[in-house]
C-alpha positions as CSV (number, residue, x, y, z in Angstrom):
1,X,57.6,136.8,149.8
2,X,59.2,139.1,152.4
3,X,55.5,140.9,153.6
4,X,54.4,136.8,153.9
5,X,57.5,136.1,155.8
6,X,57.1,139.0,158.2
7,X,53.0,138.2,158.6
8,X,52.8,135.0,159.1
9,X,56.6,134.1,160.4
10,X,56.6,131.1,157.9
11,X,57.6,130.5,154.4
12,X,56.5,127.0,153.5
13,X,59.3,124.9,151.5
14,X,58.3,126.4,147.7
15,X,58.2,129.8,149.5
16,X,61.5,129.6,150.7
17,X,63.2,128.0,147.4
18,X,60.6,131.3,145.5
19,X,63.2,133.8,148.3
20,X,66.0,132.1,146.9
21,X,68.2,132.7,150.1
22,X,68.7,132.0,153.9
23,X,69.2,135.5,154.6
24,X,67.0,139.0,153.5
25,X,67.7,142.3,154.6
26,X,66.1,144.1,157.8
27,X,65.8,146.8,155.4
28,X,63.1,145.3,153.5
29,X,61.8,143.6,156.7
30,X,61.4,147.3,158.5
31,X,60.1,148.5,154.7
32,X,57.2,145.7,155.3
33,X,56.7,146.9,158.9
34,X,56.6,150.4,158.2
35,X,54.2,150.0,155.7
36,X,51.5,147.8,157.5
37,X,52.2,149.5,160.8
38,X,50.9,152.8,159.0
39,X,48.4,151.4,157.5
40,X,46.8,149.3,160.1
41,X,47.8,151.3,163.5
42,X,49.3,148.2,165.1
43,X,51.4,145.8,164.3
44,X,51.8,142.7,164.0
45,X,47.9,142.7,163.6
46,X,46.6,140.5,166.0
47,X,48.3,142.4,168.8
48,X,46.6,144.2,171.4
49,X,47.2,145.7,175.0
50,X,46.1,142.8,176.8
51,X,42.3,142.9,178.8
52,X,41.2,141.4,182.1
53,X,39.8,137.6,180.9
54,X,41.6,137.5,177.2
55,X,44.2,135.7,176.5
56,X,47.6,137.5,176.8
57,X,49.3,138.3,173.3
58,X,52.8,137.6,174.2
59,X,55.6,139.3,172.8
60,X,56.5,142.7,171.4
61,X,54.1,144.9,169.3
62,X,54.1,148.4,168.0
63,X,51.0,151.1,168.5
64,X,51.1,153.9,166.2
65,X,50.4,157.3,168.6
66,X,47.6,160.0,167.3
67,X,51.0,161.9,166.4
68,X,54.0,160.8,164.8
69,X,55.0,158.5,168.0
70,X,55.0,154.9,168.3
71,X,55.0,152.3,171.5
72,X,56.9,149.6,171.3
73,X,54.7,147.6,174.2
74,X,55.6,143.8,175.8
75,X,53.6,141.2,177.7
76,X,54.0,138.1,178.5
77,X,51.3,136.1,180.5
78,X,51.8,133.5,183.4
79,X,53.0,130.4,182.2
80,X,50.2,128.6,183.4
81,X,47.4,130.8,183.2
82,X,47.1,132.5,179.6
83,X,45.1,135.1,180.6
84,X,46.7,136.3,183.4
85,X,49.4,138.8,183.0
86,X,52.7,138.1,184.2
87,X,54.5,140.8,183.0
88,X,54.5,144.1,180.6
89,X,56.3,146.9,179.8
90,X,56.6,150.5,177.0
91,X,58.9,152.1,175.3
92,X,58.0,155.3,173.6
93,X,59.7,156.5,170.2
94,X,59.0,160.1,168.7
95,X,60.6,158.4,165.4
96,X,58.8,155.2,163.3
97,X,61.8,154.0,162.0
98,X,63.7,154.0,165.2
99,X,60.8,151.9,166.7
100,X,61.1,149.5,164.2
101,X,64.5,149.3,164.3
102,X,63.9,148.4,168.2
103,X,61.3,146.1,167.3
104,X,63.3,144.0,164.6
105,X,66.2,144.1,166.9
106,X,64.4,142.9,170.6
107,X,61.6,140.5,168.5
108,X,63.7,139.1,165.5
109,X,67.4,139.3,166.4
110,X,67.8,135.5,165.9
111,X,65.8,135.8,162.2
112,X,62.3,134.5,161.2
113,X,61.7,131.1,161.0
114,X,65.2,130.4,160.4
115,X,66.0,132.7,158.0
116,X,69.0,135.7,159.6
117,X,68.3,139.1,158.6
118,X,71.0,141.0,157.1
119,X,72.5,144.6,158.3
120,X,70.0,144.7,161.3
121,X,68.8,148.2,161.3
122,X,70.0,150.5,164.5
């Protein structure tokens, strides 16, 4: 239920009665993160570095390096023009689990969809 939670940012109403609780641990959050990050190079998955004409993902993403460092990148686009960038910026980590810990932190310090994470990681 957590790696559903984390991918799609919604538990429907059986879901959520299936997690049993308003609250799940960042630990297993970052465990779900780690894992597709690895696996996948990016994460979330539909994130990219935004490219003159497409539509800006917005938000904050993680890019696995060629070595064992990962960018924590941001954009956001113009308000009125989704494919214009407004705004962007990088943070470099020589440590996964510190950039998740960043990432959970800046992209889900308020929870998902409602439901806190516990012990936020950092």
């Amino acid at each position: 239920m957590i790696e559903r939670l984390v991918t799609s940012l919604h538990l429907n109403v059986p879901e959520r009665q299936m997690l049993g609780s308003d609250s799940v641990a960042a630990e297993e959050v970052a465990g779900v993160v780690k894992r597709l990050l690895e696996r996948n190079g990016v994460f979330p998955l539909n994130a990219k570095t935004w490219q003159p004409g497409e539509t800006v993902f917005k938000g904050f993403f993680l890019v696995r390096g060629l070595d064992a460092g990962v960018q924590m990148i941001w954009q956001r686009s113009n308000p009125i023009r989704p494919t214009e960038l407004a705004d962007h910026g990088r943070s470099d980590y020589d440590n996964i689990d510190e950039a998740i810990s960043a990432f959970i932190t800046r992209e889900w310090s308020s929870g998902i969809d409602g439901i806190s994470l516990s012990h936020l990681p950092g």
